[in-house]
ZAPA-85314 format. One record per residue (C-alpha): x, y, z. Coordinates in pm, 1 decimal, padded with zeros to 6 digits. Each point is the difference from the previous one (the first is absolute). Layout:
N
<r><c1>X</c1><c2>Y</c2><c3>Z</c3></r>
...
//
This chain:
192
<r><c1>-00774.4</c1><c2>01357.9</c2><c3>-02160.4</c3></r>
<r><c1>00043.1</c1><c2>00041.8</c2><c3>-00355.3</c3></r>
<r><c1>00020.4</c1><c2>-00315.7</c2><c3>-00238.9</c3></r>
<r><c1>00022.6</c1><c2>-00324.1</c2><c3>00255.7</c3></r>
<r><c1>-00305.2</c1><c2>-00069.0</c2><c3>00193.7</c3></r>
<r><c1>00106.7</c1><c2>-00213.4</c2><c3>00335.0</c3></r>
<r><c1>-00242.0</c1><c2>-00216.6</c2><c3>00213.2</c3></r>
<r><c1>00154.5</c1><c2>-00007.5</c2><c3>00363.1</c3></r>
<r><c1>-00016.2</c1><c2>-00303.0</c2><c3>00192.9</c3></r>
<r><c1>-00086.7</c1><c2>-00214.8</c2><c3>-00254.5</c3></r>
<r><c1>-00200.8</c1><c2>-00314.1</c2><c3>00121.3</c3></r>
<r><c1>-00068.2</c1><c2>00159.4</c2><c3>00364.7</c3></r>
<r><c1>00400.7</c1><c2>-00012.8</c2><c3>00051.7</c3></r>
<r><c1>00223.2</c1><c2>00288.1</c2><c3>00125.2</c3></r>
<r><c1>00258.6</c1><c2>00093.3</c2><c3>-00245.3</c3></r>
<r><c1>-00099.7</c1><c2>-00150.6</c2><c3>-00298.8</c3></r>
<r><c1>-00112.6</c1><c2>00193.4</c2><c3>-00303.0</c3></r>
<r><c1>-00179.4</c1><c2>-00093.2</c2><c3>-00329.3</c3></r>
<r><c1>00146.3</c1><c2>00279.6</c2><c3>-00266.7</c3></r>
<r><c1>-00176.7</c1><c2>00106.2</c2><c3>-00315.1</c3></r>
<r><c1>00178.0</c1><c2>00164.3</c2><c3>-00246.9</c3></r>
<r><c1>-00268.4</c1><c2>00251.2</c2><c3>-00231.1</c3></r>
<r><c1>00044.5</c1><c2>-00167.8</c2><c3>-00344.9</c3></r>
<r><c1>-00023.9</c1><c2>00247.1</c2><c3>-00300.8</c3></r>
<r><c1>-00086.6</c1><c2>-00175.1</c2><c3>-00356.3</c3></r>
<r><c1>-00088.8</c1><c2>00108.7</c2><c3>-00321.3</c3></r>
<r><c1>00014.2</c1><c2>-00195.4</c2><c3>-00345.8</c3></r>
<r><c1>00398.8</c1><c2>00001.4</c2><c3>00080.2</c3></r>
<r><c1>00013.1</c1><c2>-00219.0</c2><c3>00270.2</c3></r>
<r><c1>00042.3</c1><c2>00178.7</c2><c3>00381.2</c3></r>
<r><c1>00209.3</c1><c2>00168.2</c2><c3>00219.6</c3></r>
<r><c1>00002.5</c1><c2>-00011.9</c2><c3>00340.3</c3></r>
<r><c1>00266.4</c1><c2>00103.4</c2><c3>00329.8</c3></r>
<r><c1>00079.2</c1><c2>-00337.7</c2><c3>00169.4</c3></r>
<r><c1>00167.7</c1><c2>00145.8</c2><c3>00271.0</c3></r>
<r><c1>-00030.8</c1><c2>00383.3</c2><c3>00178.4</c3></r>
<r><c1>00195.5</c1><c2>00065.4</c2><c3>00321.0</c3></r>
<r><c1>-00189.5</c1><c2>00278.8</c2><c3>00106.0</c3></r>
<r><c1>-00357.1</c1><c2>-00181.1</c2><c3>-00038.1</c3></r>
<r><c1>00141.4</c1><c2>-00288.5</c2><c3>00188.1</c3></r>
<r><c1>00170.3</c1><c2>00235.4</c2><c3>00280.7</c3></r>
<r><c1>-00372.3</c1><c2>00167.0</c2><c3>00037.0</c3></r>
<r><c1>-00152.2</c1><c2>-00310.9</c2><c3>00026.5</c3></r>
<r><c1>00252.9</c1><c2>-00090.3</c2><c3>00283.3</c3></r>
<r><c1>00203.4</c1><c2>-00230.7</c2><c3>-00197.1</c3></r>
<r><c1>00327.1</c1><c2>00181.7</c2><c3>00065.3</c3></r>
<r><c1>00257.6</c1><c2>-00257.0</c2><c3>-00107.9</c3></r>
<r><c1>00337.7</c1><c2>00032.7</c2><c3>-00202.2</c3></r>
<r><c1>00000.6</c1><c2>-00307.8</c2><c3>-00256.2</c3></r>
<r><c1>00342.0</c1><c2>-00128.5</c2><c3>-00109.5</c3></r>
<r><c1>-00042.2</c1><c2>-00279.4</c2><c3>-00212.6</c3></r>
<r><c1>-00242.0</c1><c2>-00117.4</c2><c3>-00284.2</c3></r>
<r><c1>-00059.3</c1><c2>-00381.8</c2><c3>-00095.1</c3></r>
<r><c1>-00186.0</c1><c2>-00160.3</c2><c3>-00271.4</c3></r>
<r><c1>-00087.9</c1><c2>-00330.7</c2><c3>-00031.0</c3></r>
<r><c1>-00141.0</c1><c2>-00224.2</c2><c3>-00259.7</c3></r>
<r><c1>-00240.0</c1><c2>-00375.6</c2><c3>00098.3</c3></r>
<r><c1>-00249.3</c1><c2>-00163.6</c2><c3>-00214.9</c3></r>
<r><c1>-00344.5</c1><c2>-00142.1</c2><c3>00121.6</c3></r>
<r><c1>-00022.5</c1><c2>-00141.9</c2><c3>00300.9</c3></r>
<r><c1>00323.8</c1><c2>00111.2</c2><c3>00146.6</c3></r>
<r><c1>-00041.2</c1><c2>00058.7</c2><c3>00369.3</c3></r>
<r><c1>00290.9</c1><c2>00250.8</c2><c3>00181.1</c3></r>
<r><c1>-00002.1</c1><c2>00005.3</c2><c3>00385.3</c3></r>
<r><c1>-00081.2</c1><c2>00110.5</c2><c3>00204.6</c3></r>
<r><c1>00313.5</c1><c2>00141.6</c2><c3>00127.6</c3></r>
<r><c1>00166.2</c1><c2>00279.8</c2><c3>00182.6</c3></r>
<r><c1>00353.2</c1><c2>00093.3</c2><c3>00117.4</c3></r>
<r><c1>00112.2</c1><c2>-00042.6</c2><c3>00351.2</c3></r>
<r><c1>00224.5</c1><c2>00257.8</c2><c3>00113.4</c3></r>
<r><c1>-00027.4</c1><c2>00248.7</c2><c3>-00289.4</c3></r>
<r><c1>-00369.0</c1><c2>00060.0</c2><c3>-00027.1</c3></r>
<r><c1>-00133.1</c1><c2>00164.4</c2><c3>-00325.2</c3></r>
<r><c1>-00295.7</c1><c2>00250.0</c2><c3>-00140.0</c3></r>
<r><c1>-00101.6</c1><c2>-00093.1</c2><c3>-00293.6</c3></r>
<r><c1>-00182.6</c1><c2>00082.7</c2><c3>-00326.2</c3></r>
<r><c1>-00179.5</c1><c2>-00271.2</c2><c3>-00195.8</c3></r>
<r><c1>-00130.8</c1><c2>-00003.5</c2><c3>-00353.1</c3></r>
<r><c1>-00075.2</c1><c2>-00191.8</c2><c3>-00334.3</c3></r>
<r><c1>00108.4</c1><c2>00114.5</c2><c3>-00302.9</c3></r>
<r><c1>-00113.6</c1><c2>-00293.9</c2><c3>-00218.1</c3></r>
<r><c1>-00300.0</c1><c2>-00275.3</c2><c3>00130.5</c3></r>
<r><c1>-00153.5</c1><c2>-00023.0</c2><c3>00298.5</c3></r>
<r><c1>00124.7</c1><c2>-00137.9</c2><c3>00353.4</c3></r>
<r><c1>-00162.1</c1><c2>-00019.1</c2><c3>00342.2</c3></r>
<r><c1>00174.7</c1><c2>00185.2</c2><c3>00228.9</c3></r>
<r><c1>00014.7</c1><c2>-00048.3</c2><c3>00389.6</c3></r>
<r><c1>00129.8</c1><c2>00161.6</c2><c3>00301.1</c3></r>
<r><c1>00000.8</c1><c2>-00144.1</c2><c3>00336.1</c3></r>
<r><c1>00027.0</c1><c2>00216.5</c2><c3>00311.9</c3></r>
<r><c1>00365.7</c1><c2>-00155.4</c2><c3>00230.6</c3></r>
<r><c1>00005.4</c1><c2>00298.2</c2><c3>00208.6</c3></r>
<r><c1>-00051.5</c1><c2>-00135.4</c2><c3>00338.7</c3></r>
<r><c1>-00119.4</c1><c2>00362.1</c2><c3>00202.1</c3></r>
<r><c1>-00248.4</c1><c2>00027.5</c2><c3>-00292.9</c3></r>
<r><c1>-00373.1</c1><c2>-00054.9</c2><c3>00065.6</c3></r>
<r><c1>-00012.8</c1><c2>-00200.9</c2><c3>-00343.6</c3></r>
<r><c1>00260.7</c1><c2>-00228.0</c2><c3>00099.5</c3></r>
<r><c1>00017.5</c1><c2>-00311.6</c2><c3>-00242.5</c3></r>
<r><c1>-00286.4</c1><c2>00164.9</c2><c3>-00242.6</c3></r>
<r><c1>00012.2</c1><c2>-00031.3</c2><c3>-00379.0</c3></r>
<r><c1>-00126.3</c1><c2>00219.2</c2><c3>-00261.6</c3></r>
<r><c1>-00037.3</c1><c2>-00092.6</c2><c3>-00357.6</c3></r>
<r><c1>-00039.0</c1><c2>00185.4</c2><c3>-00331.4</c3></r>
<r><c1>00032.5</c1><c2>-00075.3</c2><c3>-00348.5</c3></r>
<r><c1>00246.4</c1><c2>00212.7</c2><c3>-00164.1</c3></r>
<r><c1>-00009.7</c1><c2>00014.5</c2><c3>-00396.5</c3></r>
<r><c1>00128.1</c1><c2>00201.0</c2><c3>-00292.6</c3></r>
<r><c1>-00392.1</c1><c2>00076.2</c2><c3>-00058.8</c3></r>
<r><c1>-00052.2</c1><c2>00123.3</c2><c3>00339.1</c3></r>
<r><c1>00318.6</c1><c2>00178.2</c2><c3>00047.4</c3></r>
<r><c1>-00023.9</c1><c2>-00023.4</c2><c3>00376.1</c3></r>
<r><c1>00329.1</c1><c2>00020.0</c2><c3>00250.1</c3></r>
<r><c1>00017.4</c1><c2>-00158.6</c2><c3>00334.1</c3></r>
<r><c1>00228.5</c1><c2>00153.3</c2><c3>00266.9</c3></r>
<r><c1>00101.4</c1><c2>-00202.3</c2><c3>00243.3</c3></r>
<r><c1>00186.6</c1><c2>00126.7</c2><c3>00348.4</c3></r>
<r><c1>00303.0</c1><c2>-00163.3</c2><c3>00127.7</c3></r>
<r><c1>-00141.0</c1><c2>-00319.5</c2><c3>00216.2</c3></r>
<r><c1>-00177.1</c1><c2>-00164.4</c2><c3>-00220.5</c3></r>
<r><c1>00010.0</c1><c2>-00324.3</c2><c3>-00180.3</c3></r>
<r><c1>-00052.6</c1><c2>00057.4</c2><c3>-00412.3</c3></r>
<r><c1>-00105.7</c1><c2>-00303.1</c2><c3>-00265.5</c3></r>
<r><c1>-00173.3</c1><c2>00021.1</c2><c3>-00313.0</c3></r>
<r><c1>-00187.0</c1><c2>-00249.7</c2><c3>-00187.6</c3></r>
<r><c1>00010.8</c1><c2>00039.7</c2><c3>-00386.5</c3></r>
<r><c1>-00334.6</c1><c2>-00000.5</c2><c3>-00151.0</c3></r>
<r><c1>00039.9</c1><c2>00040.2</c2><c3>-00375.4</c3></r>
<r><c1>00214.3</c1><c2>-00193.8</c2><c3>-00269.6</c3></r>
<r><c1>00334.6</c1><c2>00213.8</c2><c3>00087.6</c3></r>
<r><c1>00054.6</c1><c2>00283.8</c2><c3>00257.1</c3></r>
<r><c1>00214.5</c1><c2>00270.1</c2><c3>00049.4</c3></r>
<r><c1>00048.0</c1><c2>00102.0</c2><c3>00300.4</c3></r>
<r><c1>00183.1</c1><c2>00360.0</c2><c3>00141.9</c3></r>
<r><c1>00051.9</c1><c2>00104.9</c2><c3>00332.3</c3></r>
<r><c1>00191.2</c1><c2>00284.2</c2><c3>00174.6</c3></r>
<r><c1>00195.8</c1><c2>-00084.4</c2><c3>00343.6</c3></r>
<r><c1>00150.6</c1><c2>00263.1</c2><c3>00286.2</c3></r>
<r><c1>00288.3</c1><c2>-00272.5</c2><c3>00060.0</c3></r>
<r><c1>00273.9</c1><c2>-00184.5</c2><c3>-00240.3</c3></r>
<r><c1>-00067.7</c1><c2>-00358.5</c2><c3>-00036.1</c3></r>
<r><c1>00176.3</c1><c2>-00223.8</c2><c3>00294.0</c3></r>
<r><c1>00004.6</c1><c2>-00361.5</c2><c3>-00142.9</c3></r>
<r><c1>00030.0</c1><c2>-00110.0</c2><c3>00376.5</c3></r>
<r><c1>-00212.1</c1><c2>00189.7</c2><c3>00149.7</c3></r>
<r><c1>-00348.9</c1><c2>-00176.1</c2><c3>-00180.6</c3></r>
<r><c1>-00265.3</c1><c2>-00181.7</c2><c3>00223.3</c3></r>
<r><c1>-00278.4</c1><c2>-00175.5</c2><c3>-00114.9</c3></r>
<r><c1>-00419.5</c1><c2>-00112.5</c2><c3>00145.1</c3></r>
<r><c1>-00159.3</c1><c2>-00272.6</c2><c3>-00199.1</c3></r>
<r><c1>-00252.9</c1><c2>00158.8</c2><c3>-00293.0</c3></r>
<r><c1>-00234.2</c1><c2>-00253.4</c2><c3>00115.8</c3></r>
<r><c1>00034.7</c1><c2>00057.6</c2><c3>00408.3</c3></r>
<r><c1>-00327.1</c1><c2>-00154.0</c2><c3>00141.1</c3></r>
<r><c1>00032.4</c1><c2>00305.4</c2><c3>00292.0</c3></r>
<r><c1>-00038.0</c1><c2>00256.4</c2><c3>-00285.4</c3></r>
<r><c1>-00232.9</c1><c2>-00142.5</c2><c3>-00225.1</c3></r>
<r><c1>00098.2</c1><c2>00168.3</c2><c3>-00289.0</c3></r>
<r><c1>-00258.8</c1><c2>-00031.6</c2><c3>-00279.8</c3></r>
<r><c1>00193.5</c1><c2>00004.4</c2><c3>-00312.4</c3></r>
<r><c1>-00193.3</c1><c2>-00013.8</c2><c3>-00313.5</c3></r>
<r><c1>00115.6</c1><c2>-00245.6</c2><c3>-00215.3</c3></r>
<r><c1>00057.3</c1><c2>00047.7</c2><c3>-00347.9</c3></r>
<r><c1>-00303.1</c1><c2>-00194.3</c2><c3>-00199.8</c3></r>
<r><c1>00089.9</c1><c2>-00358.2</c2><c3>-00069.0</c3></r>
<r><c1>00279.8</c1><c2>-00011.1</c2><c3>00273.8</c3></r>
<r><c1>-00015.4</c1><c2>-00165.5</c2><c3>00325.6</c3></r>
<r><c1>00207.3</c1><c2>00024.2</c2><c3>00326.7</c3></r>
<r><c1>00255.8</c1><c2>-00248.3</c2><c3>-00161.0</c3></r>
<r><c1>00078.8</c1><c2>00199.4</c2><c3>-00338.0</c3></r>
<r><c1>00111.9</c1><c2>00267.0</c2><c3>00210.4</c3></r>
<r><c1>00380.6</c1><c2>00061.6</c2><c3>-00102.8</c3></r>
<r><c1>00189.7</c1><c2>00058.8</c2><c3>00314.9</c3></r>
<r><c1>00369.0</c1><c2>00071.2</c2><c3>00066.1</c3></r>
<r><c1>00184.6</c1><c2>-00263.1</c2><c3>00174.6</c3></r>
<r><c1>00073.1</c1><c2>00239.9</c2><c3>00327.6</c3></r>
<r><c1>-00360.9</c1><c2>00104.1</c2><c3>-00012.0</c3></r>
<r><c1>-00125.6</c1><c2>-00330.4</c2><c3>00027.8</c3></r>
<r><c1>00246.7</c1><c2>-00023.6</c2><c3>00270.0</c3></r>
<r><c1>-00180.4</c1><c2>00382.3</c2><c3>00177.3</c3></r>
<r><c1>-00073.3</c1><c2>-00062.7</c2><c3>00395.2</c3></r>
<r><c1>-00353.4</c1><c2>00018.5</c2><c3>00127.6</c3></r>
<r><c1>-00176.7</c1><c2>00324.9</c2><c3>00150.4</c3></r>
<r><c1>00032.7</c1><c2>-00192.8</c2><c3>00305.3</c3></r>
<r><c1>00336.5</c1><c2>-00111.6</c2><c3>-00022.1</c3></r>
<r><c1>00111.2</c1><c2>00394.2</c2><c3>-00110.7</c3></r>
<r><c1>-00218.7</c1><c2>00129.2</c2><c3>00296.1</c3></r>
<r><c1>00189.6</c1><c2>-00238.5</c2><c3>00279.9</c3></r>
<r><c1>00297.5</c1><c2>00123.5</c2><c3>-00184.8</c3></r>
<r><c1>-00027.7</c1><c2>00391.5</c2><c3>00019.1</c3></r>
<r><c1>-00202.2</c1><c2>-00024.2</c2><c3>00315.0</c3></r>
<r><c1>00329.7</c1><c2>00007.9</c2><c3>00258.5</c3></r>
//
């Protein structure tokens, strides 16, 4: 390994990785390697990315959770300005962690990376005034190919940490994600 430090199965969950990137300050600022194939590879995250996205939501914003249908991605999560809280929920059905959800807060402070394997369902929760947001994907984007579970599934229990002064209701949604299927209603779905 030389400068990323990787956390395997992140949460108790096969395939997902928490990824530290060895920060180097001084009195200029810092430098550090966001990405390294060859630590990944060793750390079994052998994956060719094709695409990078950005994205840009103010406080409150809530993403997801969502993932794509018939072309699955990998993917690489980070901030590069604020703080959001990040979660991954386990839709591979063979898996013993079936319908399990991780959660970490991912900041330009900490400088932590999620990966997350194909079969998964990704949303975010922005935690500080503004949020950028960068992630790294093994597929092109298919704008048909996008399914959605409710961020506030009563089956998953997701325990989202609300930004201080905001309830349930400030929560800034997209109009297809409050429109997102339940964990239930995705599980009847995929199960034949």
């Amino acid at each position: 390994m030389g400068r990323i430090n990787v956390e395997k199965n992140a949460g108790g969950i096969n395939g997902l990785y928490v990824i530290t990137p060895e920060v180097h300050g001084d009195s200029r600022g810092y430098y550090m390697e966001t990405y390294n194939e060859r630590d990944l590879a060793e750390a079994g995250i052998d994956v060719t990315f094709v695409q990078d996205n950005q994205s840009a939501s103010s406080a409150g914003v809530l993403r997801g959770l969502h993932f794509q249908i018939r072309f699955p991605q990998d993917k690489l999560v980070r901030v590069i300005r604020g703080s959001v809280f990040d979660v991954a929920v386990d839709l591979r059905r063979e898996s013993g962690t079936f319908g399990k959800w991780f959660g970490i807060e991912l900041s330009e402070k900490n400088k932590k990376q999620l990966f997350i394997p194909k079969g998964f369902a990704h949303g975010f929760l922005v935690l500080s005034d503004y949020a950028e947001f960068c992630y790294k994907v093994t597929d092109f984007y298919h704008p048909d190919d996008e399914g959605g579970i409710m961020w506030n599934d009563p089956d998953l229990a997701i325990t989202w940490p609300l930004p201080e002064g905001l309830t349930e209701d400030d929560l800034i949604l997209s109009d297809k994600d409050r429109k997102n299927m339940s964990f239930s209603e995705y599980d009847s779905y995929t199960e034949g």
